[in-house]
C-alpha positions in Angstrom: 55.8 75.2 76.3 54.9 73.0 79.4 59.0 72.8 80.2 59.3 76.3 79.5 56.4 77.5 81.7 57.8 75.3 84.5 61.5 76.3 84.3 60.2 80.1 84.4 58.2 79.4 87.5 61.2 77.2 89.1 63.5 80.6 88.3 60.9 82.9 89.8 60.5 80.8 93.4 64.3 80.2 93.0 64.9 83.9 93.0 63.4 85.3 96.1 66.1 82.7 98.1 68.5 83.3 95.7 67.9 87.0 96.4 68.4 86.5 100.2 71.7 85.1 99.9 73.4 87.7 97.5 74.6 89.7 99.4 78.0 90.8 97.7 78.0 91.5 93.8 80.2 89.2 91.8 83.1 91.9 91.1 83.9 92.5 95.1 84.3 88.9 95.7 87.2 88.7 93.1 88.5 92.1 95.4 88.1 90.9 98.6 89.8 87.6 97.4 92.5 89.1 96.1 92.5 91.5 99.4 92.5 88.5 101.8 95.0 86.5 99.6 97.0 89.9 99.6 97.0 90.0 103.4 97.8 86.9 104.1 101.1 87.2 101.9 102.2 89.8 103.5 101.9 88.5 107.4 103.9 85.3 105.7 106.4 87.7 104.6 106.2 89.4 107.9 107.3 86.4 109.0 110.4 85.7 107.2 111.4 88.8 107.8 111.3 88.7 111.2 113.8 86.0 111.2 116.2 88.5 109.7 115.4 91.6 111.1 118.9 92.6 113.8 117.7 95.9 114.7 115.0 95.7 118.1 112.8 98.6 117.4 112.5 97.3 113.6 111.7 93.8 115.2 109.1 95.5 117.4 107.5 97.1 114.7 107.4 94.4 112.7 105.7 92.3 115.1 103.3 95.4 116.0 102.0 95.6 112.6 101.7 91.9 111.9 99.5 91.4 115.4 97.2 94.7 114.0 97.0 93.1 110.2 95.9 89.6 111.8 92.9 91.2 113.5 92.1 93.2 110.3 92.5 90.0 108.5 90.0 88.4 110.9 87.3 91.4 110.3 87.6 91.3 107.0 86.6 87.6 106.5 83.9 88.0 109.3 82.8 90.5 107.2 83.1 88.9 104.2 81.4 85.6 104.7 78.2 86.6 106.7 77.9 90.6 104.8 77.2 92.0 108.3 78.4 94.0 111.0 81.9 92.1 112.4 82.0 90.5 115.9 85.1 93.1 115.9 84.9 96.3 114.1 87.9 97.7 112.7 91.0 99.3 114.6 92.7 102.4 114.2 96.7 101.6 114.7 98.6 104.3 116.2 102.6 103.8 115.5 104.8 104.5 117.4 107.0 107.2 115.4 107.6 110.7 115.9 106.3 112.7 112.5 110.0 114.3 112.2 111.7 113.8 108.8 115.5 114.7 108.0 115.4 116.4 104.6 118.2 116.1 102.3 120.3 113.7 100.4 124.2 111.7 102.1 126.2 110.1 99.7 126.2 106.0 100.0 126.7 103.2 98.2 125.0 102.5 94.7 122.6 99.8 95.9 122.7 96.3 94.3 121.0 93.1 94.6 122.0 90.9 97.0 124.0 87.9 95.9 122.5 85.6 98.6 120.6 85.4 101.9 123.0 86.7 104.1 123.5 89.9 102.9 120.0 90.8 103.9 120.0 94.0 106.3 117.4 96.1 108.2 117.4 98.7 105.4 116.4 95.8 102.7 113.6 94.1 105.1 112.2 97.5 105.7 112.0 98.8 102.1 110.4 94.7 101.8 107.9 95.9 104.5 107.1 99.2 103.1 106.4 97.5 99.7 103.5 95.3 101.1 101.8 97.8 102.8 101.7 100.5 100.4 101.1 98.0 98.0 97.9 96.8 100.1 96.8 100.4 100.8 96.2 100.8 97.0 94.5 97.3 97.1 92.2 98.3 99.4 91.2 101.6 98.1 90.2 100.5 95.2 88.3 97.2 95.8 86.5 99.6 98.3 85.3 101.7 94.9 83.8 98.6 93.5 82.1 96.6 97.0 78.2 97.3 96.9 77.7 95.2 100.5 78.1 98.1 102.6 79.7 96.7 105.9 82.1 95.0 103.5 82.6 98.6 101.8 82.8 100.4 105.0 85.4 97.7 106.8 87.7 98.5 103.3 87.7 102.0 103.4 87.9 102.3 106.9 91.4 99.9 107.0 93.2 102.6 104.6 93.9 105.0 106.6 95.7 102.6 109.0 97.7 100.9 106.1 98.8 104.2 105.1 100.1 104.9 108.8 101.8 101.1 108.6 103.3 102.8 105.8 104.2 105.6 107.1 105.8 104.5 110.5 108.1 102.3 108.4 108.8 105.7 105.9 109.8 107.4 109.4 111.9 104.1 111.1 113.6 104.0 107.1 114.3 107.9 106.9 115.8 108.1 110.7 118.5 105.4 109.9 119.1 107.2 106.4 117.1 104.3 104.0 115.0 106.5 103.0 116.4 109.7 102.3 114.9 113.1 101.2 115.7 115.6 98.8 114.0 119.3 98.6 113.8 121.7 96.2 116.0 124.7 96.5 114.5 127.3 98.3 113.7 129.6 95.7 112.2 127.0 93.5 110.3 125.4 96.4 108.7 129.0 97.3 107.9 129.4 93.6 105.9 125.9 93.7 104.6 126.5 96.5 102.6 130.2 95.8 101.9 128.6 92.3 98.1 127.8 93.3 95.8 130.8 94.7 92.1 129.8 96.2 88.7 129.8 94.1 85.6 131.8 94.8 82.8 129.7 96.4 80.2 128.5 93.6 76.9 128.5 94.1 74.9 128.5 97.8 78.5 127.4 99.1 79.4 129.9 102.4 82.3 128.0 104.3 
């Protein structure tokens, strides 16, 4: 009885201390791991591509996004290991891409893996890049759903948005050299899709 008194009073001073230093649930540490880890793979891919990459404004981009992902990289983990407010808060990247898209479909090649190295081009390393962010924007959204340190939850959500614009500048570089092509439905059925949904009535003390 004497033990068991003493190891239930050692547990209740332990956990006021304890308390203190919880500041991130067990769950969001496996996330941001697997976030951080994530990241890093992806600027050591950036890497590797870069050393393949022929076309300049691809290069540039490239180079762009991996200088933007480092600082993110370096908020996060600020964030991460002390669960306050970074030293640098997150960044909003701005590409630079014009938002045009050329619709419709060329005829190409079947595509095929490469049989070695050198057959690597600027439409492979893109779709390479495209894959990590996208892949990281997912990452991100949902390890954001499960963080309960809010600066931590915040600095997740918050990078996003600017993984889905990494994204999406390398969409727009991929579909203006024809990687990435487009198709549309024809008119009729695209116009028949697109009136398929009318508005609700507001419910309840909604106005606007």
């Amino acid at each position: 009885m004497e033990n068991q008194n003493m190891n239930q009073s050692g547990q209740q001073q332990m956990a006021p201390n304890m308390q203190v230093s919880k500041n991130h649930g067990g769950h969001e540490i496996f996330d941001a791991h697997e976030v951080l880890a994530g990241i890093i793979s992806m600027l050591d891919q950036y890497q590797m591509y870069e050393q393949h990459i022929q076309d300049p404004e691809l290069k540039s981009i490239a180079q762009r996004q991996a200088a933007f992902v480092t600082q993110t990289y370096n908020t996060i983990v600020d964030t991460f290991s002390t669960g306050q407010d970074p030293s640098v808060p997150t960044q909003q990247y701005k590409m630079n891409q014009n938002n045009e898209v050329v619709y419709g479909l060329k005829p190409g090649q079947p595509k095929k893996p490469n049989k070695s190295i050198n057959e690597l081009s600027d439409q492979g390393l893109s779709a390479y890049m495209l894959g990590n962010t996208k892949s990281l924007s997912t990452l991100l959204a949902m390890s954001a759903l499960e963080i309960t340190n809010p600066v931590l939850r915040r600095v997740m959500a918050d990078s996003v948005p600017n993984f889905i614009e990494l994204s999406y500048e390398i969409f727009l570089y991929q579909n203006k050299h024809g990687y990435y092509q487009v198709p549309q439905l024809m008119q009729q059925d695209m116009n028949q899709m697109l009136s398929a949904y009318a508005k609700a009535q507001p419910q309840g003390n909604m106005t606007h």
